[in-house]
N, CA, C and O atoms as a GROMACS GRO file, in nm:
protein
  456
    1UNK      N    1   0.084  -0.117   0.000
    1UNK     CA    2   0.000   0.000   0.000
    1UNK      C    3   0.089   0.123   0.000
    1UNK      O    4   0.192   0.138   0.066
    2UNK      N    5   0.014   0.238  -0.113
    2UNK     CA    6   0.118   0.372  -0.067
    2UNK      C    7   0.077   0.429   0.055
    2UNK      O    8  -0.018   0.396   0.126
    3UNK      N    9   0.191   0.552   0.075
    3UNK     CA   10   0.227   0.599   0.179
    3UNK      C   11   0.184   0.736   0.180
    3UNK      O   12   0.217   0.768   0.066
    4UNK      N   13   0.124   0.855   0.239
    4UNK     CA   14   0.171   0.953   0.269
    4UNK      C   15   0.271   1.003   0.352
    4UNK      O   16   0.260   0.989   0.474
    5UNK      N   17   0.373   1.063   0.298
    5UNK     CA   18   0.485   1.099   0.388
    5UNK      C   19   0.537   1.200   0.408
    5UNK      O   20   0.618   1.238   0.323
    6UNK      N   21   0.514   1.283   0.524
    6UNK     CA   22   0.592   1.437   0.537
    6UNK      C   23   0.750   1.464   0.510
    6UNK      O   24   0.852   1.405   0.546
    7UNK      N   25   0.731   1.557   0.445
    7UNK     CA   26   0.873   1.555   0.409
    7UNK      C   27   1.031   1.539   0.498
    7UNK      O   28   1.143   1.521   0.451
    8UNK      N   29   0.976   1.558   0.674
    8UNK     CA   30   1.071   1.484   0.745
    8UNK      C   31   1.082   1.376   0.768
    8UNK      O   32   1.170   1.338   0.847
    9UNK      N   33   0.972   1.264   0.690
    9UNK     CA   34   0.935   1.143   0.716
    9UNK      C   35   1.024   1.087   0.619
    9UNK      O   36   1.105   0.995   0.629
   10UNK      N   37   0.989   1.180   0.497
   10UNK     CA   38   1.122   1.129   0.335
   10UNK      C   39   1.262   1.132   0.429
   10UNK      O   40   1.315   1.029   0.469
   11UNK      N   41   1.316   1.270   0.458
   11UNK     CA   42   1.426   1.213   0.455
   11UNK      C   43   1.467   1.164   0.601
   11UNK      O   44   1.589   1.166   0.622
   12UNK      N   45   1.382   1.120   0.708
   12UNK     CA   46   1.422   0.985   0.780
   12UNK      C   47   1.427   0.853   0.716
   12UNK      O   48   1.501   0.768   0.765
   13UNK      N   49   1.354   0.825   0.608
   13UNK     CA   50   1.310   0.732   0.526
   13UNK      C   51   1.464   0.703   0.460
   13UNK      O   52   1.507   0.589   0.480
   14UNK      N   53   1.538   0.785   0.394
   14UNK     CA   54   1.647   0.791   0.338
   14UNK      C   55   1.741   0.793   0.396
   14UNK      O   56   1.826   0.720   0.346
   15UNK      N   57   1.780   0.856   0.505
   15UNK     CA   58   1.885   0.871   0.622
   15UNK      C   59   1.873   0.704   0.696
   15UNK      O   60   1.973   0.633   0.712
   16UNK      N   61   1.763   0.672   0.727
   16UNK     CA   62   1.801   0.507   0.758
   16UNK      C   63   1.777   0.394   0.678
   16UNK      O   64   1.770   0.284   0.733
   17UNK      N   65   1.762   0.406   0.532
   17UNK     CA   66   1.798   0.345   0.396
   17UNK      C   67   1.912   0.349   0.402
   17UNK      O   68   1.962   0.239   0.426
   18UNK      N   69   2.001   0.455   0.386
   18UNK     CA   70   2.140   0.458   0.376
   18UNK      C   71   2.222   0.444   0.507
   18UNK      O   72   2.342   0.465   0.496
   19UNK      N   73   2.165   0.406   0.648
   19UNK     CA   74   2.230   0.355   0.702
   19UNK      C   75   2.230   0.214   0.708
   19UNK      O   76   2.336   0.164   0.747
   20UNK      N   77   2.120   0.120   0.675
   20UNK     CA   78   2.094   0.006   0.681
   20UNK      C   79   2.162  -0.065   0.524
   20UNK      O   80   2.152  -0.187   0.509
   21UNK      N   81   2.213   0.000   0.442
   21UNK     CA   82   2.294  -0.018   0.346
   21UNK      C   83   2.452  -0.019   0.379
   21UNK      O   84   2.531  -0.100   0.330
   22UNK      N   85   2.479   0.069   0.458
   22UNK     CA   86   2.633   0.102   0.518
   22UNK      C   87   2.643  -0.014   0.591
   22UNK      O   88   2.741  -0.088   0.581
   23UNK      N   89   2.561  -0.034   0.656
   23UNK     CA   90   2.576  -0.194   0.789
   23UNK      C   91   2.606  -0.285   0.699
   23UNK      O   92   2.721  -0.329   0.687
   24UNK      N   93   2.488  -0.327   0.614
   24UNK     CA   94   2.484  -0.402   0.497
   24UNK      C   95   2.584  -0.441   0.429
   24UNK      O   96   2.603  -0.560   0.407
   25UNK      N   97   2.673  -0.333   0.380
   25UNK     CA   98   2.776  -0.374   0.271
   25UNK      C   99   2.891  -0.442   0.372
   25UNK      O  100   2.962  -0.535   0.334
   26UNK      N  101   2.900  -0.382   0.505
   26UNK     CA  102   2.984  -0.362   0.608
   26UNK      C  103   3.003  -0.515   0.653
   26UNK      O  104   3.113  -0.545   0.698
   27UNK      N  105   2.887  -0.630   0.642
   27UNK     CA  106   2.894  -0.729   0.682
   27UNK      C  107   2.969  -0.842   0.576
   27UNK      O  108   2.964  -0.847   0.453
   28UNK      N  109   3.051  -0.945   0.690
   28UNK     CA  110   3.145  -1.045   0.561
   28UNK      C  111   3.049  -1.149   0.535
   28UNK      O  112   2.954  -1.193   0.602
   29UNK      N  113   3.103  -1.183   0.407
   29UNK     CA  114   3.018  -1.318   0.373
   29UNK      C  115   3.046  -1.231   0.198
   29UNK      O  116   3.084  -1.121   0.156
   30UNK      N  117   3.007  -1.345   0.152
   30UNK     CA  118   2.970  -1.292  -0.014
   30UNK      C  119   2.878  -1.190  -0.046
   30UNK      O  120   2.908  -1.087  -0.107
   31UNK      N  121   2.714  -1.232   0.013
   31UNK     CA  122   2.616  -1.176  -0.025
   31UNK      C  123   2.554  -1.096   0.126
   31UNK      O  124   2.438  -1.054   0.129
   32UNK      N  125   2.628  -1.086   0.222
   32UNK     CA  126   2.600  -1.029   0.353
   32UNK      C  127   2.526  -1.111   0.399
   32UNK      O  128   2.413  -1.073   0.429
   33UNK      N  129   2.562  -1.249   0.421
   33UNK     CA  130   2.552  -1.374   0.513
   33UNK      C  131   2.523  -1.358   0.630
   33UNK      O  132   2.415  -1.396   0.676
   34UNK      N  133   2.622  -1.294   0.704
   34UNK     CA  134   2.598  -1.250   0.833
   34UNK      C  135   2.500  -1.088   0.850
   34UNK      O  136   2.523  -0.991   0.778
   35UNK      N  137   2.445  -1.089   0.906
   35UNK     CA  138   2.362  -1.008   0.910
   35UNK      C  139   2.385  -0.907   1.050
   35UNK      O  140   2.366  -0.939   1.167
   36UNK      N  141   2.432  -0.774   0.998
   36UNK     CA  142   2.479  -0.690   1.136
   36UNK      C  143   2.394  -0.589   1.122
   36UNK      O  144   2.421  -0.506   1.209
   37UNK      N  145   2.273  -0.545   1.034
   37UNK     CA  146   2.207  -0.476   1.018
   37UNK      C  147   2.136  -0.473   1.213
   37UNK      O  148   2.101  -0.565   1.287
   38UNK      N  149   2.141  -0.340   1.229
   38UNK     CA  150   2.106  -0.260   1.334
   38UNK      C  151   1.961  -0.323   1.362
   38UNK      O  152   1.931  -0.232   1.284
   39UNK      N  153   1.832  -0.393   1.398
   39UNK     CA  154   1.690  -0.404   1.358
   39UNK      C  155   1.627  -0.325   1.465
   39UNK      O  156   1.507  -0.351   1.482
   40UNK      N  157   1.670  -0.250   1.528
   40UNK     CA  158   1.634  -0.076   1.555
   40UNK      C  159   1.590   0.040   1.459
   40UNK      O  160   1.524   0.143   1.475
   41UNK      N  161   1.663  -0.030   1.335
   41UNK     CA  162   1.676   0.083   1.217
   41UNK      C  163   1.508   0.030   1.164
   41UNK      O  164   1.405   0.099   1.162
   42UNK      N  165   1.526  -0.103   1.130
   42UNK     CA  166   1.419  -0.181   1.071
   42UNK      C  167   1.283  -0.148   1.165
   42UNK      O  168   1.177  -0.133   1.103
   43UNK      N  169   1.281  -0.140   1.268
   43UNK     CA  170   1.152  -0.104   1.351
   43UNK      C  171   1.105   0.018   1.332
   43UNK      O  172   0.983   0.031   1.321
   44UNK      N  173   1.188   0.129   1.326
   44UNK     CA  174   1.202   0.271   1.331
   44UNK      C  175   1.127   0.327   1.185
   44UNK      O  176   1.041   0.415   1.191
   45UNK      N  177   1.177   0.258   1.037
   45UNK     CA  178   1.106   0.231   0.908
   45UNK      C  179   1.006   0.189   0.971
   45UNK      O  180   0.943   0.283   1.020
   46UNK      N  181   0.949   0.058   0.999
   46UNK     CA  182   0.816   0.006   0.939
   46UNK      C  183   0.752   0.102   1.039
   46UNK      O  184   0.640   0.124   0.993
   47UNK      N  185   0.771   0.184   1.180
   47UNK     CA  186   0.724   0.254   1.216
   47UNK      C  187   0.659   0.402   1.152
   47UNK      O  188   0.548   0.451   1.175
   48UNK      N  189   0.743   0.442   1.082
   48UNK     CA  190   0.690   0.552   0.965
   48UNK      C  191   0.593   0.508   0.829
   48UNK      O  192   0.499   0.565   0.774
   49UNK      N  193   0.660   0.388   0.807
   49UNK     CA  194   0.568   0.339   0.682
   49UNK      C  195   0.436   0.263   0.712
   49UNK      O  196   0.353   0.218   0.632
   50UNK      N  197   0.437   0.260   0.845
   50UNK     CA  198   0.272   0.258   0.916
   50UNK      C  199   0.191   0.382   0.935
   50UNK      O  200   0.074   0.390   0.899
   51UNK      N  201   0.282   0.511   1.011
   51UNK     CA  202   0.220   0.596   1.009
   51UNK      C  203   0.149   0.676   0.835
   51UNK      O  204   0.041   0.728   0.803
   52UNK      N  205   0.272   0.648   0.765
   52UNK     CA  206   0.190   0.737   0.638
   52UNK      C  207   0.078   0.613   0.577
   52UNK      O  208  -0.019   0.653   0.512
   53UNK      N  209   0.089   0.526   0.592
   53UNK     CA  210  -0.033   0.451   0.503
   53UNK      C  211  -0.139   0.465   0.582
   53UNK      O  212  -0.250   0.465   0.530
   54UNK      N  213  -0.124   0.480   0.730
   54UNK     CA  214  -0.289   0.526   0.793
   54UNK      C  215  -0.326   0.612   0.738
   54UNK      O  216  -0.434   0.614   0.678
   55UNK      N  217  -0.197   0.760   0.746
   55UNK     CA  218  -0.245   0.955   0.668
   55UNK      C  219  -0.295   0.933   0.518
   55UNK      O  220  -0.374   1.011   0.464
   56UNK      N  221  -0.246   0.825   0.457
   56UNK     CA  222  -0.283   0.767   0.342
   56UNK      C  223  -0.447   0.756   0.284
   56UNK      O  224  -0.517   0.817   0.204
   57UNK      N  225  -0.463   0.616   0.395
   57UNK     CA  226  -0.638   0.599   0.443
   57UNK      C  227  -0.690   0.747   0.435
   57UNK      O  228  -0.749   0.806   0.344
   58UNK      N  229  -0.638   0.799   0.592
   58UNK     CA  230  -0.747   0.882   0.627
   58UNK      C  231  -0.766   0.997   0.483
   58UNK      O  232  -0.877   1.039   0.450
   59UNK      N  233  -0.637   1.037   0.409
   59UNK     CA  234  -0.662   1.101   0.297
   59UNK      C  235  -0.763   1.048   0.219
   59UNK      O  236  -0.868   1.108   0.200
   60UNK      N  237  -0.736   0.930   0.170
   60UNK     CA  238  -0.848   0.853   0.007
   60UNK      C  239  -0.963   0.886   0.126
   60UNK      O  240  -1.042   0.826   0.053
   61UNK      N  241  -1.011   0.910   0.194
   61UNK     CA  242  -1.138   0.845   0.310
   61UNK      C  243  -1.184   1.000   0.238
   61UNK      O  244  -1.257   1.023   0.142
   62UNK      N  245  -1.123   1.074   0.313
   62UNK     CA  246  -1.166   1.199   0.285
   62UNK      C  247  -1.202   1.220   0.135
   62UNK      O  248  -1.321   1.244   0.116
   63UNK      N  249  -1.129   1.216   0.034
   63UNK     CA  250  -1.104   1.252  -0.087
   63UNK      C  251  -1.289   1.166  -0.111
   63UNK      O  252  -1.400   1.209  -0.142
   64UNK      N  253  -1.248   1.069  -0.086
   64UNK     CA  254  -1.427   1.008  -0.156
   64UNK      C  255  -1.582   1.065  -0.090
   64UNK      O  256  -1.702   1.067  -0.118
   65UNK      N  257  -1.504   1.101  -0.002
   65UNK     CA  258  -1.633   1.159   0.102
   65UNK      C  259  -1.664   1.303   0.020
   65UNK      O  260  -1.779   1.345   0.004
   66UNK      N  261  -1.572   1.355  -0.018
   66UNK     CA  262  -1.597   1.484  -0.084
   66UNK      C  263  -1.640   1.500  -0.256
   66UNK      O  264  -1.678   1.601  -0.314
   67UNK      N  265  -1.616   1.340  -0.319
   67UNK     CA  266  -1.614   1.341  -0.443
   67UNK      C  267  -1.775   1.289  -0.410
   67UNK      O  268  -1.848   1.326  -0.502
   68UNK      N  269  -1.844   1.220  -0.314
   68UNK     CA  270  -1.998   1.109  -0.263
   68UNK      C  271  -2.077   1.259  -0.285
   68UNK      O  272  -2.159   1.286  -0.373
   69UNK      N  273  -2.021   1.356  -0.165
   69UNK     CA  274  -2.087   1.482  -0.142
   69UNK      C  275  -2.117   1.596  -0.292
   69UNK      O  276  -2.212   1.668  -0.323
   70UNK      N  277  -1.986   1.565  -0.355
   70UNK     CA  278  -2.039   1.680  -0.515
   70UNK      C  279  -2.114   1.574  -0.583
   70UNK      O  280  -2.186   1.651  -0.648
   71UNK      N  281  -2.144   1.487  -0.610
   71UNK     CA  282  -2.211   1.402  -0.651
   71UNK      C  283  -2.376   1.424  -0.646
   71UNK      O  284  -2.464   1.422  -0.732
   72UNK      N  285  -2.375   1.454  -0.456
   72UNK     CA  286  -2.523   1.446  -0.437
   72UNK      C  287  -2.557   1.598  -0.453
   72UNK      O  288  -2.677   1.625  -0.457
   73UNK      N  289  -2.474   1.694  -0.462
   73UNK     CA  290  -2.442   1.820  -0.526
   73UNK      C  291  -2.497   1.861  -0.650
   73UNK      O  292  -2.578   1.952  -0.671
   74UNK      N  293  -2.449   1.790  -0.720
   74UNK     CA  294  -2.483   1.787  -0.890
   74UNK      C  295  -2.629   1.749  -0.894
   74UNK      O  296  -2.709   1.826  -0.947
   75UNK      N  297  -2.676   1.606  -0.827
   75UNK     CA  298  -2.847   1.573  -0.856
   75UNK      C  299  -2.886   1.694  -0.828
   75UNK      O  300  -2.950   1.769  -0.902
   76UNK      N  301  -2.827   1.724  -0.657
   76UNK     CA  302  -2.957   1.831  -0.612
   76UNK      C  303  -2.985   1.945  -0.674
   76UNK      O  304  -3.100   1.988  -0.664
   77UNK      N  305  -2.868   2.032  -0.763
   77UNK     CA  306  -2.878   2.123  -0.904
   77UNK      C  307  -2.932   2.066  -0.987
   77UNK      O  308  -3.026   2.144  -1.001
   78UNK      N  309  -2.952   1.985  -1.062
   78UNK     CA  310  -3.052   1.956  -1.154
   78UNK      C  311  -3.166   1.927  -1.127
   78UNK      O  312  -3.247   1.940  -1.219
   79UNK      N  313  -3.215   1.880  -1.000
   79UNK     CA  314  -3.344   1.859  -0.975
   79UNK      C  315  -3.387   1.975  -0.926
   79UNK      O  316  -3.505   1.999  -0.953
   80UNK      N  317  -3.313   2.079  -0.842
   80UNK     CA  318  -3.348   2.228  -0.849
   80UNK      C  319  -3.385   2.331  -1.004
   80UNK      O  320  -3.477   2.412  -1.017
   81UNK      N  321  -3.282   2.294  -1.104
   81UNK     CA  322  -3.317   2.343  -1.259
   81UNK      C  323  -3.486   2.303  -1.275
   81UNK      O  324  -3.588   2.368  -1.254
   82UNK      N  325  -3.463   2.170  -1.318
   82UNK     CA  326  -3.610   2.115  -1.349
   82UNK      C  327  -3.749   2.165  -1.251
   82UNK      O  328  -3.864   2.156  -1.295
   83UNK      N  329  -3.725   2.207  -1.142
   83UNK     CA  330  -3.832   2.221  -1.058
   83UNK      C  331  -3.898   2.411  -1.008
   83UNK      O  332  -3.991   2.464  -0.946
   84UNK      N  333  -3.740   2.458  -1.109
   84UNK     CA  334  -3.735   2.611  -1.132
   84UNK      C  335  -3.853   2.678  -1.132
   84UNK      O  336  -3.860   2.693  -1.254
   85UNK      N  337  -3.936   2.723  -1.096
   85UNK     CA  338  -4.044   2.819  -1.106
   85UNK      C  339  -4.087   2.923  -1.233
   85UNK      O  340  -4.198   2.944  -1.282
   86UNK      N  341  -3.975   2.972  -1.263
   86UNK     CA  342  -3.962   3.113  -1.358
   86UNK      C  343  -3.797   3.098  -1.409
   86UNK      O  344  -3.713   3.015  -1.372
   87UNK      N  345  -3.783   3.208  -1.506
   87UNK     CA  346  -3.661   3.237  -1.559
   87UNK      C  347  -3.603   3.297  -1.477
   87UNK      O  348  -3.483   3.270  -1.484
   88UNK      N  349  -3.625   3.364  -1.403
   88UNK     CA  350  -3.472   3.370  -1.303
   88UNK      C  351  -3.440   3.290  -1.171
   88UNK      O  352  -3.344   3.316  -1.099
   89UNK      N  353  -3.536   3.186  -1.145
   89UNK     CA  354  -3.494   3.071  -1.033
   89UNK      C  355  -3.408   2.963  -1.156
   89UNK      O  356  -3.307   2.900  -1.122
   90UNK      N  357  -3.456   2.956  -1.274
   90UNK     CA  358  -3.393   2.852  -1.367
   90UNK      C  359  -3.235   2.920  -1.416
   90UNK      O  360  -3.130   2.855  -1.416
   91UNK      N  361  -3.249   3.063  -1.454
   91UNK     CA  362  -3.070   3.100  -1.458
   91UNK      C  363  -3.024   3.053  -1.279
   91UNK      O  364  -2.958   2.954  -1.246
   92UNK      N  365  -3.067   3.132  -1.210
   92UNK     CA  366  -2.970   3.046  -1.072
   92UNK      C  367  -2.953   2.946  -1.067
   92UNK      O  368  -2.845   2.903  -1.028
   93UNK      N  369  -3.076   2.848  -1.114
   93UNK     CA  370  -3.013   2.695  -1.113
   93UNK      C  371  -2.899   2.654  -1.186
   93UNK      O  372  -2.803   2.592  -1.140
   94UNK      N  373  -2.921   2.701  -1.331
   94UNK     CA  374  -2.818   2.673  -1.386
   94UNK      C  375  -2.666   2.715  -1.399
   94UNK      O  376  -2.576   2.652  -1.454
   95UNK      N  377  -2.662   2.857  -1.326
   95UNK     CA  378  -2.548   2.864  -1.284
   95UNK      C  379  -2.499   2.753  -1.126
   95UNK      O  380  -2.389   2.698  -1.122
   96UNK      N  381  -2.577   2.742  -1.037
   96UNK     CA  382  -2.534   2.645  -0.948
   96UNK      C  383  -2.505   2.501  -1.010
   96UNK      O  384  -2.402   2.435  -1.003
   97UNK      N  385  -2.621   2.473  -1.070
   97UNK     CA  386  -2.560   2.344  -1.137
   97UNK      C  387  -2.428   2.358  -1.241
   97UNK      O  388  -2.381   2.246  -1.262
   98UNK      N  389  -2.378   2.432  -1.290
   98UNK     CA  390  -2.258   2.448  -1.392
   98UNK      C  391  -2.136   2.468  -1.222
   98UNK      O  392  -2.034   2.400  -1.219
   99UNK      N  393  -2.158   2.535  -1.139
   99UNK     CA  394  -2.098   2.556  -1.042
   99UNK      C  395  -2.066   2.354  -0.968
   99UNK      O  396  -1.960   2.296  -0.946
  100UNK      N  397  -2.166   2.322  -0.957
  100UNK     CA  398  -2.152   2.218  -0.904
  100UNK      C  399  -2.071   2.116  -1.014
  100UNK      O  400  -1.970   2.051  -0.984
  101UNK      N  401  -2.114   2.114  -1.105
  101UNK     CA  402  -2.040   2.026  -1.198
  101UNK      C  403  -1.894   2.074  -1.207
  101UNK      O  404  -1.808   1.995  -1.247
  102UNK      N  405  -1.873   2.155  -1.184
  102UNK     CA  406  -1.685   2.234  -1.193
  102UNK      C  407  -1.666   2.130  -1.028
  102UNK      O  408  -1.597   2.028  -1.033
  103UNK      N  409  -1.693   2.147  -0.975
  103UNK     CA  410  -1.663   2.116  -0.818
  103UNK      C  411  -1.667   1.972  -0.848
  103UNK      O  412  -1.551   1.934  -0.835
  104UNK      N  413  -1.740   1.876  -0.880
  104UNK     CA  414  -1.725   1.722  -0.917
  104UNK      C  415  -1.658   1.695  -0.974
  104UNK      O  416  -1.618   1.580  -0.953
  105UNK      N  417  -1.575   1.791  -1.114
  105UNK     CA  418  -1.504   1.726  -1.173
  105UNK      C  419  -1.350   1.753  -1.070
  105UNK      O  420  -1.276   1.659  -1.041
  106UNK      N  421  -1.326   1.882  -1.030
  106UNK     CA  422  -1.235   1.861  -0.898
  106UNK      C  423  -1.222   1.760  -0.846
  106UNK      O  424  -1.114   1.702  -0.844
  107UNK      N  425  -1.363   1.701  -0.774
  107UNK     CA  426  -1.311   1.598  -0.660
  107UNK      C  427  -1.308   1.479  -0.747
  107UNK      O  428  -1.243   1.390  -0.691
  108UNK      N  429  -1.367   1.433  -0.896
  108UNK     CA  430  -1.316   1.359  -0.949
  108UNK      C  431  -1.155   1.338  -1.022
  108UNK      O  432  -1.102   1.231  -1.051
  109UNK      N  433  -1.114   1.438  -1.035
  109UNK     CA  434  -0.955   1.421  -1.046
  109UNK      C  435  -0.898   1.398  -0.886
  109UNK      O  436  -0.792   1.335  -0.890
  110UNK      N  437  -0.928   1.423  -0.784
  110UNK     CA  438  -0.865   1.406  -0.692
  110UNK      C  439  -0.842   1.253  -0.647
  110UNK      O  440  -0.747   1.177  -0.624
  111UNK      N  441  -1.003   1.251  -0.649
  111UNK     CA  442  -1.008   1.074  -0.652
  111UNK      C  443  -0.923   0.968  -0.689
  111UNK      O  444  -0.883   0.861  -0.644
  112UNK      N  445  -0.907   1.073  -0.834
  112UNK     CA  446  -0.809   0.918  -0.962
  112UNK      C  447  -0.682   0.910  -0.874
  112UNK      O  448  -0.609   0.813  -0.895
  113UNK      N  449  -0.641   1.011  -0.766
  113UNK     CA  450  -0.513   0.990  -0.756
  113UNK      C  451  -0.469   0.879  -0.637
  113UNK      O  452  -0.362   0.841  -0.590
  114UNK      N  453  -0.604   0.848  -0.614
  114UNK     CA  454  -0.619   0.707  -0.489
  114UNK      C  455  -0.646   0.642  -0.551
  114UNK      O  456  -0.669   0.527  -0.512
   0.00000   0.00000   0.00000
């Protein structure tokens, strides 16, 4: 699963990549047989790469909740158009509904990115 990650999260992310590589090369054997890797380092990672895939969740959570909401946005402008009274409750509708449809297609690009 991806991650959201603050940008002090990147470069802790990288700062103990490249220390768990330094241990790594550091150990004898052919293929680093012996294993001297720190697993302090290893706890400390999956500790961050837990936290951003929750901020992750709670992001897509949000993002759909807001794409559900312009959705019921858009009906409720068109069923406001159609139910218009006169020509100037039907221009307001249809500017709200053109308003609402700009706003769906927003939260539909946002969406694609979850």
């Amino acid at each position: 699963m991806p991650g959201s990650y603050t940008t002090r999260e990147k470069w802790e992310i990288a700062k103990i990549s490249a220390k768990t590589l330094k241990q790594a090369a550091a150990s004898d054997g052919p293929h680093g047989t012996t294993d001297i890797v720190d697993p302090r380092l290893d706890v400390r990672l999956q500790s961050i790469r837990r936290r951003g895939e929750e901020r992750y969740e709670r992001e897509a959570a949000a993002v759909f909740q807001n794409l559900d909401r312009a959705e019921g946005a858009v009906a409720q402008a068109k069923a406001d158009l159609k139910t218009a009274p006169d020509s100037r409750a039907k221009a307001a509708a249809r500017q709200a509904l053109q308003k609402a449809k700009s706003d769906l297609s927003k939260a539909d690009r946002a969406a694609r990115k979850y």
